[in-house]
C-alpha positions, 0 to 999 in steps of 0.5 A: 529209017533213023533207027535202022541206022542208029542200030548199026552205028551201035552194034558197030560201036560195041563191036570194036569195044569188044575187039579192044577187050580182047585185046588188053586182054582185061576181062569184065573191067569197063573202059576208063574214061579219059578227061581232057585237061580242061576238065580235070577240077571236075568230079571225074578227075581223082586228084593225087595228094602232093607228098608230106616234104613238099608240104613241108618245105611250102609250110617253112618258107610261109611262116619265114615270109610272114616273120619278115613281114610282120616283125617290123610291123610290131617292132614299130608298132610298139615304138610309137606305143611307147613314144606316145607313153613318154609323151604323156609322162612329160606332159603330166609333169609340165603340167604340174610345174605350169603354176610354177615355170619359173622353176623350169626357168631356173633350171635351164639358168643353171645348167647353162651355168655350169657348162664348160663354156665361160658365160659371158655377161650382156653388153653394157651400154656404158662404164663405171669408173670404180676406185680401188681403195686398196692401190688407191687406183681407178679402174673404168668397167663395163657395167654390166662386168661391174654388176657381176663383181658387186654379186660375187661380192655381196651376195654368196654364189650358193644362193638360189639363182632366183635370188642372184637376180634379184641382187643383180637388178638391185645392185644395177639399180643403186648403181645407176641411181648414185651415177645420176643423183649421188655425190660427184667425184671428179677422178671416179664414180663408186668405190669398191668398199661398202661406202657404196658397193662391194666389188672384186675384180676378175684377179681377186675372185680367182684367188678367193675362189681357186679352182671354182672360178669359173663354176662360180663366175659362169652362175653369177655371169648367168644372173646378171646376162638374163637381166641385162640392162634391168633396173628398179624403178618408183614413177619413173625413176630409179630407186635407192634399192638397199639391200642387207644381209638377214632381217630380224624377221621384219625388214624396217621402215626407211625413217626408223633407221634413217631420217627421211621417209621413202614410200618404197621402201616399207616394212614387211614380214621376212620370215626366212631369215630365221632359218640364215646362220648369222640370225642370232649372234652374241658381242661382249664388249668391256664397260670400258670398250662401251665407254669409249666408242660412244664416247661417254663416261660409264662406271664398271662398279655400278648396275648402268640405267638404261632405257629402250624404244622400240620400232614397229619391226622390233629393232631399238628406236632409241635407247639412252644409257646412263643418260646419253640418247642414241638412235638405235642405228647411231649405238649400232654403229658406234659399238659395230652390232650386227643389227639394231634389233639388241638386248644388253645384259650387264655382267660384273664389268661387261656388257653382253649384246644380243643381235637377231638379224645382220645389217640395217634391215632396210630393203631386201633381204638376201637371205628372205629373197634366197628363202622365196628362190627356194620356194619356187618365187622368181626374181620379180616376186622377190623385187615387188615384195621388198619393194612396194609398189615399184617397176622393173624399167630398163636402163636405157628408157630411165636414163637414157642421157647416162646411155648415150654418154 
């Protein structure tokens, strides 16, 4: 019964398939079959290929997209890259300076120093009242202002920054040492010649100076503002911190030069003075110029007997000339030598004297402290080597009675 009906249904079926034939009028070509949308990613559905302009135009706006997108992403990619190069370059060269920061110090000292901007020196927790032997005035200043005017003065402003510290520290130092043990006068406390220190005030460095004023005065303002209130101390107390200008290669012991011995105050090798241009320096003087400063009787026609001792460093101890005895400081003096470090030679009716050095050669020499500025030693080195065994104190701990006064 099933089958019967199954037959009719299909005669039926390819009855009206036939009719539609006919029809379309398409002979022996079977019937495409229709697929529904949801369908049309199956095998039956024969996709067509999008034309090549629009493939084109997609390709185009694809590659601006990811150009926008990915330039900046390099761009920043290769900033970080050479920040953190940079970085290591830097780190590379602080670390091959650690052994020396003092160096980096200094630099930052001096390009502070050479600003535009005067630099003004720290406050002073006190006055000096200084005589000005040329009007015979007093002035009182600031000692810290004072301080500055006594570097200008005694030390040349092309020096190693280094070293003008060390000058600033030495010359605060005698300063406070001579106002609480030195002789008391009652209208001043220092004069401005080399009785005591040297000192300018702001109207002569500008004269001498012109144009480099305030170059010149900003670096000396430097030294002296980063060691403000800073002295030299020896258990406690202040030192007597001689200075000179160029030793003869070794400073001098104290009472080899003077009467009394100062534990501090000790010889020591000085070699970078050999390379200061007033090391070697020649005096000729007439027999009868010799005669009368040291204000004996000497014969011009005659070969003068002489006899020389020498100290540990090299300078003359004692020399008698035709039997007259002198200390090598006293015939140093009496005569103006440069140094007590001397040769004499007699030539017809002169005498010719050979200096090595520039000054008493007790203390510190600016040109050996200069020389360790150079060579990469800071201001503290430079005090702890001419001076043995001494502290660098401030001001207001030492003495704090001249502070508060």
């Amino acid at each position: 019964m099933h089958n019967q009906k199954y037959k009719r249904k299909n005669t039926a079926i390819h009855k009206k398939m036939k009719q539609l034939q006919q029809k379309k009028r398409i002979p022996n070509q079977p019937l495409q079959k229709i697929v529904p949308f949801s369908n049309r990613k199956s095998t039956y559905y024969n996709h067509q290929r999008p034309s090549p302009w629009k493939q084109m135009i997609i390709g185009v706006f694809a590659v601006l997209i990811i150009f926008i997108l990915a330039v900046p992403a390099i761009i920043v990619q290769i900033t970080k890259t050479d920040n953190q190069i940079s970085a290591g370059v830097e780190t590379v060269e602080t670390d091959e300076e650690n052994p020396d920061k003092e160096n980096e110090a200094e630099d930052t000292s001096e390009e502070a120093a050479a600003g535009d901007e005067a630099v003004e020196v720290g406050a002073s927790p006190f006055d000096v009242s200084v005589m000005r032997v040329s009007n015979e005035e007093v002035e009182n200043v600031p000692v810290e202002q004072y301080v500055a005017g006594v570097v200008s003065s005694e030390m040349p402003t092309e020096f190693e920054m280094e070293a003008l510290k060390a000058q600033a520290v030495a010359a605060r130092t005698f300063t406070v040492n001579f106002l609480l043990n030195g002789e008391k006068n009652g209208s001043y406390d220092l004069t401005d010649s080399t009785q005591h220190q040297v000192y300018k005030g702001e109207q002569e460095l500008q004269e001498q100076w012109g144009a480099e004023y305030q170059e010149k005065m900003n670096k000396i303002n430097q030294a002296v503002k980063e060691t403000e209130g800073q002295i030299i101390t020896y258990k406690k107390a202040p030192i007597t911190a001689s200075f000179f200008s160029t030793s003869n290669g070794y400073t001098e012991n104290s009472e080899d030069y003077w009467e009394s011995e100062v534990a501090y105050l000790r010889s020591v090798e000085s070699p970078w003075d050999k390379d200061a241009p007033e090391f070697t320096s020649q005096t000729t003087l007439s027999i009868a110029e010799v005669s009368e400063a040291l204000q004996i009787p000497l014969q011009d026609d005659k070969k003068i007997p002489m006899e020389v001792s020498h100290t540990d460093s090299g300078r003359v101890k004692e020399i008698t000339i035709a039997g007259n005895a002198f200390t090598g400081a006293e015939f140093r003096d009496k005569l103006g030598l440069r140094s007590s470090d001397f040769t004499i030679e007699q030539s017809d009716n002169h005498l010719i004297f050979t200096t090595q050095g520039y000054g008493h050669g007790v203390g510190m020499s600016q040109y050996g402290a200069n020389g360790m500025a150079a060579e990469g030693k800071n201001y503290e080195d430079i005090i702890h080597y001419y001076y043995t065994d001494v502290d660098i104190s401030q001001v207001s701990e030492i003495a704090p009675t001249l502070v508060s006064n």
